[in-house]
C-alpha positions as CSV (number, residue, x, y, z in Angstrom):
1,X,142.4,180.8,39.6
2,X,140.7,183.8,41.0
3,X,138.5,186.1,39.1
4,X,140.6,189.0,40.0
5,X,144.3,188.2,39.6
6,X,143.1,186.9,36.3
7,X,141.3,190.4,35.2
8,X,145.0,192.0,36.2
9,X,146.5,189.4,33.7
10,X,144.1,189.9,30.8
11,X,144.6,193.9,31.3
12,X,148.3,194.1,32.1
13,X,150.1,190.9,31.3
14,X,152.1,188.8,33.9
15,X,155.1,190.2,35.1
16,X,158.4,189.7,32.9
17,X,161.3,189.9,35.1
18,X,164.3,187.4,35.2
19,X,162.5,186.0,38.3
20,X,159.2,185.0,39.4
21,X,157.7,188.1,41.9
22,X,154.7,188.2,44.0
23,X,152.0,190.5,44.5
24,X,153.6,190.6,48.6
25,X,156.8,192.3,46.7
26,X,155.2,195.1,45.0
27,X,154.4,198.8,45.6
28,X,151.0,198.7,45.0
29,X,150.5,196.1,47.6
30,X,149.1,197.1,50.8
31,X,148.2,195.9,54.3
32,X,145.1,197.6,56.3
33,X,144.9,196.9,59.8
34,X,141.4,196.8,61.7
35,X,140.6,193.6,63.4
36,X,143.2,191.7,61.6
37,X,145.3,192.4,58.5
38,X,143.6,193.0,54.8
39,X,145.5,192.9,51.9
40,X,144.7,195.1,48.8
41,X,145.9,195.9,45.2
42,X,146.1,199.6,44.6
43,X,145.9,199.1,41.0
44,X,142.7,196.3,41.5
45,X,140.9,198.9,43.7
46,X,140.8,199.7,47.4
47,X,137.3,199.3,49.4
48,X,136.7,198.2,53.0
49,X,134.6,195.2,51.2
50,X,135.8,191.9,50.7
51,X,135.6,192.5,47.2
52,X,138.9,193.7,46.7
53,X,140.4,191.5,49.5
54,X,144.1,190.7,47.6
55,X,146.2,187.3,48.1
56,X,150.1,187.9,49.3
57,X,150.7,184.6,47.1
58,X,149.5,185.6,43.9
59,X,152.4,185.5,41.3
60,X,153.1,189.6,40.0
61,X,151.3,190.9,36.9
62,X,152.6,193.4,34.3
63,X,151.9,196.3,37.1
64,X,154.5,195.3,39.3
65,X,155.9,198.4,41.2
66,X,154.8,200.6,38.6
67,X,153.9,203.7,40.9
68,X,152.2,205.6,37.9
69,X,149.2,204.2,37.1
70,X,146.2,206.8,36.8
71,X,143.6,204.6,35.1
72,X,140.3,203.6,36.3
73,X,140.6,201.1,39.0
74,X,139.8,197.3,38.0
75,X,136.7,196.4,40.3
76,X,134.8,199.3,38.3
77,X,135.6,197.7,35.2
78,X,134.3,194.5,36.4
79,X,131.4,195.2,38.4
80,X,128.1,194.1,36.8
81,X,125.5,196.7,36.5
82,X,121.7,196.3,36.8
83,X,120.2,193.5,35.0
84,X,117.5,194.9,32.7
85,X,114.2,193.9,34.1
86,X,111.8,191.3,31.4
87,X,107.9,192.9,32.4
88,X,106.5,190.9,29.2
89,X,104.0,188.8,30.7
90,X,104.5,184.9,29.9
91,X,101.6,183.4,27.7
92,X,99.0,182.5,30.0
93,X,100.1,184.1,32.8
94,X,97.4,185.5,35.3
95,X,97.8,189.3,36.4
96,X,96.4,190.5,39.6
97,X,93.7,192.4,38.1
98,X,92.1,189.3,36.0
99,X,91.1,186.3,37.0
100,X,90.4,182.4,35.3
């Protein structure tokens, strides 16, 4: 399953209702038009990247048509920062400054 619907579960549960819902069914569900149509979670986050690109199809979370959520949107929990860069020089390893 997708990385994303899966990050809404973990956080918020799946939805608990008497019957099964989809994502397509709740409030913070939209459609953007450009081209063609792009789905997006409100709660998940909303950018004009792929990123955040939502499936109709995906089966509701614990967020479903809760219209007051004020916390931090999900893509900035997930996204991976800078990768600390390793400048310790492998044993043997030539340098541009020294040569064999």
């Amino acid at each position: 399953m997708a990385r994303k619907i899966e990050a809404m579960y973990k956080l918020f549960g799946r939805y608990t209702g008497k019957q099964s819902k989809q994502c397509k069914d709740c409030c913070n569900f939209i459609r953007k038009e450009y081209n063609r149509t792009y789905f997006k979670c409100l709660v998940y986050g909303d950018t004009d990247s792929e990123a955040t690109d939502w499936r109709a199809s995906y089966e509701a979370c614990g967020m479903f048509n809760n219209k007051n959520y004020t916390g931090y949107k999900i893509i900035n929990l997930l996204k991976r920062g800078p990768r600390p860069k390793d400048n310790t020089p492998i044993d043997g390893q030539l340098t541009l400054f020294e040569s064999r």
